[in-house]
TORKOL-4160 file (C-alpha; in steps of 0.2 Angstrom, whole numbers, padded with zeros to 4 digits, m for minus):
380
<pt num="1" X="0000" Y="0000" Z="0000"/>
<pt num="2" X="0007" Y="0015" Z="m0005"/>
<pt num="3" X="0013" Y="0028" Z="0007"/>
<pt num="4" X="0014" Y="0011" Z="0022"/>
<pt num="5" X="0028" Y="0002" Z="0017"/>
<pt num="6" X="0046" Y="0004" Z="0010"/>
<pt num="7" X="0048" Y="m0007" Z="m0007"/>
<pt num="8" X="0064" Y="m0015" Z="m0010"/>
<pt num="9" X="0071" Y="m0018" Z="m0028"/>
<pt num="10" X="0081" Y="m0028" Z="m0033"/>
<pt num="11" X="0092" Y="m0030" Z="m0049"/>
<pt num="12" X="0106" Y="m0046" Z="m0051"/>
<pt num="13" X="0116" Y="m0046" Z="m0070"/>
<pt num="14" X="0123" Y="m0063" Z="m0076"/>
<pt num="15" X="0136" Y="m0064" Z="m0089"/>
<pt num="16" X="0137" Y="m0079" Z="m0103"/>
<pt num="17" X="0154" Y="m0086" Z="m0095"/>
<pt num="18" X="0157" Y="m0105" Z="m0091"/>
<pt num="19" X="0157" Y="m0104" Z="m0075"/>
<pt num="20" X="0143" Y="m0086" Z="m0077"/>
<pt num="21" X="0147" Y="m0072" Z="m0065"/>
<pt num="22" X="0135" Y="m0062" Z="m0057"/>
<pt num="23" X="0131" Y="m0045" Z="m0048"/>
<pt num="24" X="0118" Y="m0039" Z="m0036"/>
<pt num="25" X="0111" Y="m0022" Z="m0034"/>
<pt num="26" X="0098" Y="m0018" Z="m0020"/>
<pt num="27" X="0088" Y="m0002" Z="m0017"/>
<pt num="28" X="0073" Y="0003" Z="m0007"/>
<pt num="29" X="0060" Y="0015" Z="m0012"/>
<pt num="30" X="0045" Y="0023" Z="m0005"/>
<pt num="31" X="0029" Y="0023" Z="m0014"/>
<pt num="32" X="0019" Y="0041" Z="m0013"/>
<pt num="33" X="0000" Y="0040" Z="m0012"/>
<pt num="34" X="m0008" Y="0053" Z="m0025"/>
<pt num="35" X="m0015" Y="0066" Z="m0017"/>
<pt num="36" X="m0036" Y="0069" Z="m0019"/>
<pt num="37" X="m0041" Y="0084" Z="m0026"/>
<pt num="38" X="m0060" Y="0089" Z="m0017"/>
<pt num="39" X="m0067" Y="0106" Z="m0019"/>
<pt num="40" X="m0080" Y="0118" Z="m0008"/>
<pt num="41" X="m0088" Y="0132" Z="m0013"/>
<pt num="42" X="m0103" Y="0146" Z="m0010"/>
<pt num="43" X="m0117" Y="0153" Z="m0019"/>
<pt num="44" X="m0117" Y="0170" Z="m0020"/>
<pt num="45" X="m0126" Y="0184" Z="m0030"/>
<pt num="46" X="m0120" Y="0192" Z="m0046"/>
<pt num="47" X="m0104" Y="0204" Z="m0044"/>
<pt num="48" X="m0099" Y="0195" Z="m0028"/>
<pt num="49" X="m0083" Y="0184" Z="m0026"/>
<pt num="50" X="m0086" Y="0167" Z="m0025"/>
<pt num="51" X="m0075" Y="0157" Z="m0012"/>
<pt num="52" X="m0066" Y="0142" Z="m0020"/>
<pt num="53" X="m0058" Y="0132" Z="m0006"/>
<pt num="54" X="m0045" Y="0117" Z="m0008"/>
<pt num="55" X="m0049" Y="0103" Z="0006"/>
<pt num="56" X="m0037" Y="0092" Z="m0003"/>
<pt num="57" X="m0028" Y="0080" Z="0009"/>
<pt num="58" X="m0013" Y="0063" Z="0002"/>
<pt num="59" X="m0022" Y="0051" Z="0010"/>
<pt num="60" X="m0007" Y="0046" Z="0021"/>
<pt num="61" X="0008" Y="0049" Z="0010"/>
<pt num="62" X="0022" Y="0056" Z="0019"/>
<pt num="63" X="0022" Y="0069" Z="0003"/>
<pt num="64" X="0016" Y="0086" Z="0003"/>
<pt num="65" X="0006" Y="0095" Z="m0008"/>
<pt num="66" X="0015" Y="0108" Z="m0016"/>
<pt num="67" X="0004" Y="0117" Z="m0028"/>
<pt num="68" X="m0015" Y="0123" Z="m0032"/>
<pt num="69" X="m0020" Y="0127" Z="m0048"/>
<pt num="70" X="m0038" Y="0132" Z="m0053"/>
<pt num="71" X="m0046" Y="0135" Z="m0067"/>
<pt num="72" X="m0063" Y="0143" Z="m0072"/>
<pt num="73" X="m0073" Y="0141" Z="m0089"/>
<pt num="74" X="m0085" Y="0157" Z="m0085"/>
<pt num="75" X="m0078" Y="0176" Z="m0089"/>
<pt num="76" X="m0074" Y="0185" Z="m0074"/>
<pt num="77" X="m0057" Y="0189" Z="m0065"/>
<pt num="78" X="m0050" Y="0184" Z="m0048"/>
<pt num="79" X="m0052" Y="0195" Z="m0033"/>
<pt num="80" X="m0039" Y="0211" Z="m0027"/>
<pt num="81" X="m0024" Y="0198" Z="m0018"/>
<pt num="82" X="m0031" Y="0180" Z="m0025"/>
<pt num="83" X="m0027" Y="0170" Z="m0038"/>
<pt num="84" X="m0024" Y="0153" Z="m0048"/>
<pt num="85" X="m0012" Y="0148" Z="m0036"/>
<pt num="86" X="m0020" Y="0150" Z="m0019"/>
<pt num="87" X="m0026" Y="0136" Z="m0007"/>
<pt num="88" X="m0042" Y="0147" Z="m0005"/>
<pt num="89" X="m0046" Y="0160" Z="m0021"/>
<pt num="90" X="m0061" Y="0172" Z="m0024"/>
<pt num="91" X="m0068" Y="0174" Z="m0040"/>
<pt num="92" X="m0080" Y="0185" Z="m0047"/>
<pt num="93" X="m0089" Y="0178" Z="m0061"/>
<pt num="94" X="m0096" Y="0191" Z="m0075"/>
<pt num="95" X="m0114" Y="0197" Z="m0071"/>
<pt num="96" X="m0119" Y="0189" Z="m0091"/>
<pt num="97" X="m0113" Y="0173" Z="m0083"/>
<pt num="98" X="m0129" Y="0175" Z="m0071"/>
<pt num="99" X="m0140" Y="0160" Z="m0067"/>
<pt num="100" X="m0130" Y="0148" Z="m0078"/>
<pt num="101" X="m0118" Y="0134" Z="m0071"/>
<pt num="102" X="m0101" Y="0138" Z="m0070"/>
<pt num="103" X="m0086" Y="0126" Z="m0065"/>
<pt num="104" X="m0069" Y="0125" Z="m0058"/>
<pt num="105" X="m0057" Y="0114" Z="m0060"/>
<pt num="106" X="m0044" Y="0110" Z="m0047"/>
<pt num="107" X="m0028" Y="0101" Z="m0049"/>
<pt num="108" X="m0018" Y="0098" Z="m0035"/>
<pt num="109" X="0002" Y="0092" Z="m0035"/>
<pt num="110" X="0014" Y="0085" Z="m0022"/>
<pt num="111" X="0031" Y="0089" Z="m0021"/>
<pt num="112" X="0035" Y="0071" Z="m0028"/>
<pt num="113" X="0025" Y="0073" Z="m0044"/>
<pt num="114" X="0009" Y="0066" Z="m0039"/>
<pt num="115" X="m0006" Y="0075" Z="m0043"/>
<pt num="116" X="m0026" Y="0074" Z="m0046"/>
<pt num="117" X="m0040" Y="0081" Z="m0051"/>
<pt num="118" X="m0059" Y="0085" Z="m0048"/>
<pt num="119" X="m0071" Y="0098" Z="m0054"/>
<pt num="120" X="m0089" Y="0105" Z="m0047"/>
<pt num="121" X="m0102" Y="0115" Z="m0051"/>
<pt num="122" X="m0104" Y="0132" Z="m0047"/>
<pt num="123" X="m0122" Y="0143" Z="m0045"/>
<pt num="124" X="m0121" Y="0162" Z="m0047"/>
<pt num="125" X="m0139" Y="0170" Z="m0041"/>
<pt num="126" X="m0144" Y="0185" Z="m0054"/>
<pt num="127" X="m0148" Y="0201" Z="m0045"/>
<pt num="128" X="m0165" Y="0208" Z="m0045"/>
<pt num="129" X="m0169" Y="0223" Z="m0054"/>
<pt num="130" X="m0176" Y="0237" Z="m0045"/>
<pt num="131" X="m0189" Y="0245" Z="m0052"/>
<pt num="132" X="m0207" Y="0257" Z="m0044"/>
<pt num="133" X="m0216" Y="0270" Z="m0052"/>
<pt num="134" X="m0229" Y="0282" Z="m0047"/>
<pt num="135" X="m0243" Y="0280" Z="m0061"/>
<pt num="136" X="m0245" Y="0300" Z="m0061"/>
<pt num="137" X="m0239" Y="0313" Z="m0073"/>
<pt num="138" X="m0240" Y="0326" Z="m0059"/>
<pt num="139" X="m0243" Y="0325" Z="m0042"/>
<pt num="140" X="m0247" Y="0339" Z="m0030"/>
<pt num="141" X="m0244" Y="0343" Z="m0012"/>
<pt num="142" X="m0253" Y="0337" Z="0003"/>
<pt num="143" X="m0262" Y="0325" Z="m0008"/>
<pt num="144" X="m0261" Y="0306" Z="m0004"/>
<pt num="145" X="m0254" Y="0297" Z="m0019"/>
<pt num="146" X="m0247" Y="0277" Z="m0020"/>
<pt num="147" X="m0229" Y="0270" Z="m0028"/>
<pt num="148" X="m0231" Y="0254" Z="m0034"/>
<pt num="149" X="m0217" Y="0240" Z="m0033"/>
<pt num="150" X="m0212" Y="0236" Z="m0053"/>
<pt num="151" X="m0194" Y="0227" Z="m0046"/>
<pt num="152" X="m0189" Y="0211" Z="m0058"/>
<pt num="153" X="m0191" Y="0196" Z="m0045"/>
<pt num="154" X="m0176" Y="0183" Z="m0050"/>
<pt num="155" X="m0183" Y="0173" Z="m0033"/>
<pt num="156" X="m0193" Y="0175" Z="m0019"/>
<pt num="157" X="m0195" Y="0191" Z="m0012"/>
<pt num="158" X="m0187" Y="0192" Z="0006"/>
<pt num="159" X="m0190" Y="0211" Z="0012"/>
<pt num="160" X="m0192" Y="0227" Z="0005"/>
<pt num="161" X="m0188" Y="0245" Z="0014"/>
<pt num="162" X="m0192" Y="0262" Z="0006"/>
<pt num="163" X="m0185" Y="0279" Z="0010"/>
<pt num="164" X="m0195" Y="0297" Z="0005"/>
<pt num="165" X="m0184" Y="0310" Z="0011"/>
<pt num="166" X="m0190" Y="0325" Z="0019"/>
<pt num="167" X="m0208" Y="0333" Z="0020"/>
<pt num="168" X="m0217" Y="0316" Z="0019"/>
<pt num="169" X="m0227" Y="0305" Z="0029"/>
<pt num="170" X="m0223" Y="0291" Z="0032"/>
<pt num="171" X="m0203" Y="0296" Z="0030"/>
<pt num="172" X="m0200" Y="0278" Z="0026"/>
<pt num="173" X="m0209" Y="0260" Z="0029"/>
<pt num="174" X="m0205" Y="0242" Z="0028"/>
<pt num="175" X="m0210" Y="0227" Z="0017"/>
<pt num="176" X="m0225" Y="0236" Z="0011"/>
<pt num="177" X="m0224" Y="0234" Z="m0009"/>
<pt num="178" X="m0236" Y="0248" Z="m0013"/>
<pt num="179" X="m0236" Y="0261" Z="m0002"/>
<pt num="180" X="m0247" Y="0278" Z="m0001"/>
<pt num="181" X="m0236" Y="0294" Z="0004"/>
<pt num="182" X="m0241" Y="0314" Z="0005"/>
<pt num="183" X="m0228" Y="0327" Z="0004"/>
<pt num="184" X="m0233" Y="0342" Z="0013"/>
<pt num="185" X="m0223" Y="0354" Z="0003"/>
<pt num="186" X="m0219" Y="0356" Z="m0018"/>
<pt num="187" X="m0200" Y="0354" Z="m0022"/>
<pt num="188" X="m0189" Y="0337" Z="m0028"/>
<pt num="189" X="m0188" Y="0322" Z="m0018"/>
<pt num="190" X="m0177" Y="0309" Z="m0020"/>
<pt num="191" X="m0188" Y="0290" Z="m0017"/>
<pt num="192" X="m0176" Y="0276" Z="m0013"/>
<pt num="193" X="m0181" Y="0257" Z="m0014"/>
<pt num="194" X="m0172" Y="0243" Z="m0006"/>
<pt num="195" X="m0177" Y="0226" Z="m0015"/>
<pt num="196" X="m0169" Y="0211" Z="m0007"/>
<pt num="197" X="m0177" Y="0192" Z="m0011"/>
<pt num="198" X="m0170" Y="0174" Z="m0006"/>
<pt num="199" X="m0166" Y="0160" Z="m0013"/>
<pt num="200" X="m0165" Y="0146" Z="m0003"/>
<pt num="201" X="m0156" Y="0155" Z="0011"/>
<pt num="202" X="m0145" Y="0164" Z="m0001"/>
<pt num="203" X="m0149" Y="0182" Z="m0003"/>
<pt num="204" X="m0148" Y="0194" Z="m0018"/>
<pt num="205" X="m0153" Y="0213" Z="m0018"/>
<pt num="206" X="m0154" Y="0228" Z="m0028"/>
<pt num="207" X="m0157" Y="0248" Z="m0025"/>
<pt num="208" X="m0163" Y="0261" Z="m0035"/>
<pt num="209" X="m0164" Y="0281" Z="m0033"/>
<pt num="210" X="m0178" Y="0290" Z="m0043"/>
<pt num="211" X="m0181" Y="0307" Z="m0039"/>
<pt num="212" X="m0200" Y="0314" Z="m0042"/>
<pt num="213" X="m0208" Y="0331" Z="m0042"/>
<pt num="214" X="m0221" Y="0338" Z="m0031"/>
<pt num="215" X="m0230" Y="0351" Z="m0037"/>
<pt num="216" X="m0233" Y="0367" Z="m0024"/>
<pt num="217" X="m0251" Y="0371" Z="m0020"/>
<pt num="218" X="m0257" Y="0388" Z="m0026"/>
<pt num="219" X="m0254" Y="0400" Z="m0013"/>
<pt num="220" X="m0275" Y="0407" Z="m0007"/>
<pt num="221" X="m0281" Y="0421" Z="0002"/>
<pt num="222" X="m0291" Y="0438" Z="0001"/>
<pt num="223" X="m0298" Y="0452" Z="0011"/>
<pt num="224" X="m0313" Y="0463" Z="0011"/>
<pt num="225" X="m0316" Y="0482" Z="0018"/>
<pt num="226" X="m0313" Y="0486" Z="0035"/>
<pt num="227" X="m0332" Y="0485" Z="0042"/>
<pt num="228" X="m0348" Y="0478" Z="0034"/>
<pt num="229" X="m0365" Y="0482" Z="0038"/>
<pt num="230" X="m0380" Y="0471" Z="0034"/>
<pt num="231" X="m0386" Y="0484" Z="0020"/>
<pt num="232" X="m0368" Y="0482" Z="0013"/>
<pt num="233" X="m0362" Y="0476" Z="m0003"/>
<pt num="234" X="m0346" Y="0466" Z="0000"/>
<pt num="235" X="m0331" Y="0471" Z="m0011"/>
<pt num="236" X="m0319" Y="0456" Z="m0010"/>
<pt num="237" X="m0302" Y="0456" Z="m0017"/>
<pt num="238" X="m0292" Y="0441" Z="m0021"/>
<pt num="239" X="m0274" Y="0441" Z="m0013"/>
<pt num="240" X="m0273" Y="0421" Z="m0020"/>
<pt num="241" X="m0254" Y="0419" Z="m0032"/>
<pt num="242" X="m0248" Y="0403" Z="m0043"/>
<pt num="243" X="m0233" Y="0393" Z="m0038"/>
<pt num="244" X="m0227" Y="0378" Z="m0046"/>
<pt num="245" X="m0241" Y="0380" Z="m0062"/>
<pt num="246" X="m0254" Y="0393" Z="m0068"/>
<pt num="247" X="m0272" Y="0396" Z="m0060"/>
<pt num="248" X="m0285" Y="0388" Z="m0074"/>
<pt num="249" X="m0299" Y="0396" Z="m0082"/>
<pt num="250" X="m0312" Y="0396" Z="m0068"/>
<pt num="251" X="m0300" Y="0391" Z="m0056"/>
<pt num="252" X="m0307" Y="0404" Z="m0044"/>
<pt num="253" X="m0323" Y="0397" Z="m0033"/>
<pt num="254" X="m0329" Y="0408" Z="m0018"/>
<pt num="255" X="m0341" Y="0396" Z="m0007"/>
<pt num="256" X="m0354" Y="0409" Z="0004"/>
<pt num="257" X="m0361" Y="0394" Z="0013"/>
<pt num="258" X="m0378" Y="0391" Z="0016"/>
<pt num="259" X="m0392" Y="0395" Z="0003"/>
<pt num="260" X="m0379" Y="0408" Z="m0004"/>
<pt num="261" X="m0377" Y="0407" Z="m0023"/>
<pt num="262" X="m0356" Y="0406" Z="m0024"/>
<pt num="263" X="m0347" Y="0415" Z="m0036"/>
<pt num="264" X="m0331" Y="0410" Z="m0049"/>
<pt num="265" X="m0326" Y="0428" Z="m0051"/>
<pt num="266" X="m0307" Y="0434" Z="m0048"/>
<pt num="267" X="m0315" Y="0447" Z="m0037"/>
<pt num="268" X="m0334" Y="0445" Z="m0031"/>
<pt num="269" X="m0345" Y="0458" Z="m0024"/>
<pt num="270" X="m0359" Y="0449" Z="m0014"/>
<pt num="271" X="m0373" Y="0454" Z="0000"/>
<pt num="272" X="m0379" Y="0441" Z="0010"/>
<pt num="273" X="m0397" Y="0442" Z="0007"/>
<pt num="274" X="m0401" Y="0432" Z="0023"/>
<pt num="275" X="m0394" Y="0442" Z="0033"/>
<pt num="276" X="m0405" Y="0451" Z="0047"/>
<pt num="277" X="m0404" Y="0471" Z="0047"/>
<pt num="278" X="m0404" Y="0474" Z="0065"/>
<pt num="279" X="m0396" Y="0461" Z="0071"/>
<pt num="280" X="m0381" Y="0457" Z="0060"/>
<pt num="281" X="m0371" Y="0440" Z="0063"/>
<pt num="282" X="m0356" Y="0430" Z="0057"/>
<pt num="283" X="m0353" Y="0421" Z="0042"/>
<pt num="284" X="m0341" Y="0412" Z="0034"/>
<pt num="285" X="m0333" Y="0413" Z="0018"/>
<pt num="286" X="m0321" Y="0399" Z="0010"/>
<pt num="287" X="m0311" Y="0403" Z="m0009"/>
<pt num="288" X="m0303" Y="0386" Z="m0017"/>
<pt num="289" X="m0288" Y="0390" Z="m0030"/>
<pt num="290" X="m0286" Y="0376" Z="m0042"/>
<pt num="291" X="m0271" Y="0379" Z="m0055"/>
<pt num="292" X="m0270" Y="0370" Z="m0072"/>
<pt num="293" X="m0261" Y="0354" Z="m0065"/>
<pt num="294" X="m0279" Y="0351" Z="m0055"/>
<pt num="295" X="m0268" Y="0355" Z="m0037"/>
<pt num="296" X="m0280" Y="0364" Z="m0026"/>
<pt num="297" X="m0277" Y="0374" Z="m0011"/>
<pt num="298" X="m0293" Y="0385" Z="0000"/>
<pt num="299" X="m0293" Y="0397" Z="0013"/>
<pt num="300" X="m0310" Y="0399" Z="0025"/>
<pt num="301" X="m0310" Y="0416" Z="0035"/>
<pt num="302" X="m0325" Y="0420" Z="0046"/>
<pt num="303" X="m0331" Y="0439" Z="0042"/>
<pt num="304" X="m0341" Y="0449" Z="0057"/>
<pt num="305" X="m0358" Y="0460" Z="0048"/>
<pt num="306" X="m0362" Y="0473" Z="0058"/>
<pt num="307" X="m0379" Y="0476" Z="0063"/>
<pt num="308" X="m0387" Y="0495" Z="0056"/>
<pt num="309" X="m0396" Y="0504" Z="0070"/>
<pt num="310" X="m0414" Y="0502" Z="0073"/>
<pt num="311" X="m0424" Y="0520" Z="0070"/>
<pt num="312" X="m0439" Y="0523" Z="0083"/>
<pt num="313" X="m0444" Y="0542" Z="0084"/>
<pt num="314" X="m0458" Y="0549" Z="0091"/>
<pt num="315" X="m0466" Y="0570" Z="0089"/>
<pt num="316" X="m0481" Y="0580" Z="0092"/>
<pt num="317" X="m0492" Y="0586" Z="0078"/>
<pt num="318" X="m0492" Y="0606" Z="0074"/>
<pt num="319" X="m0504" Y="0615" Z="0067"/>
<pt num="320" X="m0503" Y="0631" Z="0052"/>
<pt num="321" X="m0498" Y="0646" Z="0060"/>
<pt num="322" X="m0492" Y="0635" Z="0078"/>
<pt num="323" X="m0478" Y="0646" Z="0083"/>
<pt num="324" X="m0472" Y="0631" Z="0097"/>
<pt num="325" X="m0458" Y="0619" Z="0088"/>
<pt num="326" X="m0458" Y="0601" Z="0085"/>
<pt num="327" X="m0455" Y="0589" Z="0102"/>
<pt num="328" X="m0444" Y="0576" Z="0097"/>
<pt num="329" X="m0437" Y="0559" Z="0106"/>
<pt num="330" X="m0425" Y="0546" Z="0099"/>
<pt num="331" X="m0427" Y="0529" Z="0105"/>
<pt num="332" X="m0416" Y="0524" Z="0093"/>
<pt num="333" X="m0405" Y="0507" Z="0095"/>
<pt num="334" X="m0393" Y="0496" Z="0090"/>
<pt num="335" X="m0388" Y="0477" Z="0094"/>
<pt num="336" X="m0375" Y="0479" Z="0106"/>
<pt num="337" X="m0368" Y="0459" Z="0099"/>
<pt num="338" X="m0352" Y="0466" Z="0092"/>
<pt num="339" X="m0350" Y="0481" Z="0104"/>
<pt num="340" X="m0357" Y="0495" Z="0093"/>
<pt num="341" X="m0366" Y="0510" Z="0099"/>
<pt num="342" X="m0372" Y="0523" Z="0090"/>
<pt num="343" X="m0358" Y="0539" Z="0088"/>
<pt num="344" X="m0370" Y="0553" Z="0082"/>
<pt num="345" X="m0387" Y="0558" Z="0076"/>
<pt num="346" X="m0391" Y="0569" Z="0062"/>
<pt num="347" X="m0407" Y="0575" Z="0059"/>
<pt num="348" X="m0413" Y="0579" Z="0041"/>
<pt num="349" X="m0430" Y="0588" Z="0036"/>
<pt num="350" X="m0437" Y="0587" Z="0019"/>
<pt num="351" X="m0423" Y="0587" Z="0014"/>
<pt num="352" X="m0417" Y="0605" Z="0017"/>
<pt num="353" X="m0414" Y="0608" Z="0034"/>
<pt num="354" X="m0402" Y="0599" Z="0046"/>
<pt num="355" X="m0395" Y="0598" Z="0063"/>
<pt num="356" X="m0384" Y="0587" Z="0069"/>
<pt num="357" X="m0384" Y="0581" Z="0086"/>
<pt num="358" X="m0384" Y="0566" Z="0097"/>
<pt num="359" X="m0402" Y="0572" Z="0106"/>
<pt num="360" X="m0411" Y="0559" Z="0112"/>
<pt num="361" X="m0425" Y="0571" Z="0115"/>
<pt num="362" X="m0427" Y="0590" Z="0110"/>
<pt num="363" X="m0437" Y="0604" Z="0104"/>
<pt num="364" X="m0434" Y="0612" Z="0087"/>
<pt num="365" X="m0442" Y="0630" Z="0082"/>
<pt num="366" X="m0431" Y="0636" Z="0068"/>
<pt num="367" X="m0442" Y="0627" Z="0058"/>
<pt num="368" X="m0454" Y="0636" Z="0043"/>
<pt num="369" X="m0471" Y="0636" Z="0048"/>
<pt num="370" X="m0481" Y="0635" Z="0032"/>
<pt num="371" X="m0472" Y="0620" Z="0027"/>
<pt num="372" X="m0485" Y="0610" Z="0018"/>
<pt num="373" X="m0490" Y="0593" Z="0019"/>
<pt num="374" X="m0478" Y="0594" Z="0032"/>
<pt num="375" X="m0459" Y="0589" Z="0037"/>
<pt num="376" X="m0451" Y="0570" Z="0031"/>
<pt num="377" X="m0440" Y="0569" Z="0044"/>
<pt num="378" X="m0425" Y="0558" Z="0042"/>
<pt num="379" X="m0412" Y="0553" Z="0055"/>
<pt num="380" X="m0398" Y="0545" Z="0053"/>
């Protein structure tokens, strides 16, 4: 058995003489066991080294082995401080050689001479391709849309992790494949996607970087005159200003609530028809700003009407030729609900003659006697 015992050869040469001579010659030699070539190896993902690893042993020679030499029938090149000649070597197989069988070929030599061979069978995982889209041309501001998972599955998926950014909620999420996000403000985002899947316990990933762009919402607002009263027409100017794209045709819509007709003018004039005179009240006005990209942005403001004063006066009858004035008294009101009372009084007759005072009650004489029908007395 070789590599157990030492053999011994022996050689003896006779010549053709009468009586032959002869000669012995004996030596001893060792027989070396041939060493057994066996591989391992891993299954790793496109672009990664594989491990190539020589387990060979000489089977109880007294023999070294004194070389390694690999060789690969797939495109690729060895790893930074590897090569042919290593015990253990990494390889990276080209990413086109993907999902096909590759093999290596190890031959294994003893300082003696001996040498053997085996091969196996290598199994590089494809990547999967990283993919998602959002299904929309445009999308705006503070509206909820969803990003759906377009990623090229090569096995079984494993997890999923996805990063918005800034100004979003949620700012990331876990192995949901389609998730719905908001941005609360316009500007460029970057969306990253982590794909991972696995394949019988060997797992391959991918990663992609899109970046999408939120549209701002149009900017509304508007104002009116300083104080209204009930028997006011309300002049109301639009403040509203586009952002990331033009205000549309029509994009204007003033909501007066209730049973009030709204308006789709730039700038409305409106009087709230039900509205009580002496008592005023609040009401609440709302404009929605729609640009051409359909984003959409409304402001709702409360606006305070001011009750007008209640008129109650009371005077005693004159007759022609009565050289006594007119008695008048004011009883005149108005609703205390927004803190108003009434700053002065001015007295108007037929048109002509006026006083202004804040009377309550008082005698007037400076009047024309012979006034005929009489006096149409107006306060205000």
């Amino acid at each position: 058995n070789c590599g157990d015992s030492i053999e011994q050869i022996k050689l003896t040469v006779i010549d053709n003489q009468l009586p032959s001579c002869s000669n012995t010659e004996v030596i001893y030699i060792d027989v070396a066991c041939n060493p057994t070539a066996i591989i391992t190896s891993d299954t790793v993902c496109e672009g990664e080294a594989t491990e190539l690893s020589s387990i060979s042993s000489r089977d109880g020679g007294t023999s070294t082995i004194d070389s390694v030499l690999w060789s690969l029938n797939g495109l690729g090149q060895y790893s930074i401080n590897s090569d042919s000649n290593l015990a253990v070597t990494n390889f990276i197989f080209n990413q086109i050689n993907c999902q096909q069988i590759q093999t290596a070929i190890l031959k294994v030599t003893t300082e003696e001479g001996c040498s053997d061979i085996c091969d196996t069978n290598i199994y590089v995982r494809c990547n999967p391709i990283a993919d998602f889209n959002t299904g929309l041309n445009s999308t705006c501001a503070n509206t909820n849309f969803t990003i759906f998972n377009n990623s090229q599955p090569q096995g079984y998926l494993d997890s999923i992790h996805w990063d918005f950014g800034p100004f979003s909620t949620p700012n990331f999420v876990n192995n949901i494949e389609n998730p719905n996000i908001v941005y609360s403000l316009g500007g460029y985002y970057d969306i990253i996607m982590y794909y991972q899947e696995d394949f019988f316990g060997n797992k391959c990933w991918d990663t992609i970087v899109k970046t999408i762009h939120i549209d701002s919402l149009p900017y509304a607002n508007f104002t009116w005159q300083d104080s209204v009263c009930a028997n006011d027409i309300i002049i109301f100017e639009n403040l509203s200003q586009s952002t990331s794209n033009n205000i549309s045709n029509n994009g204007y819509f003033w909501n007066f609530f209730g049973s009030n007709i709204p308006s789709n003018q730039i700038n409305p004039t409106y009087q709230y028809s039900d509205i009580n005179l002496y008592t005023g009240g609040t009401r609440y006005v709302e404009l929605t700003v729609t640009d051409i990209e359909g984003c959409k942005n409304s402001i709702i403001d409360s606006l305070d009407i001011l009750p007008i004063p209640f008129m109650n006066i009371t005077t005693n009858n004159r007759c022609d030729n009565d050289t006594n004035g007119f008695s008048f008294n004011n009883f005149s009101s108005v609703n205390p609900i927004f803190g108003d009372s009434i700053l002065l009084n001015q007295w108007i007759f037929n048109g002509n003659y006026w006083y202004m005072k804040n009377w309550q009650t008082t005698d007037y004489n400076n009047l024309p006697i012979n006034e005929s029908p009489g006096y149409n007395l107006n306060l205000g």
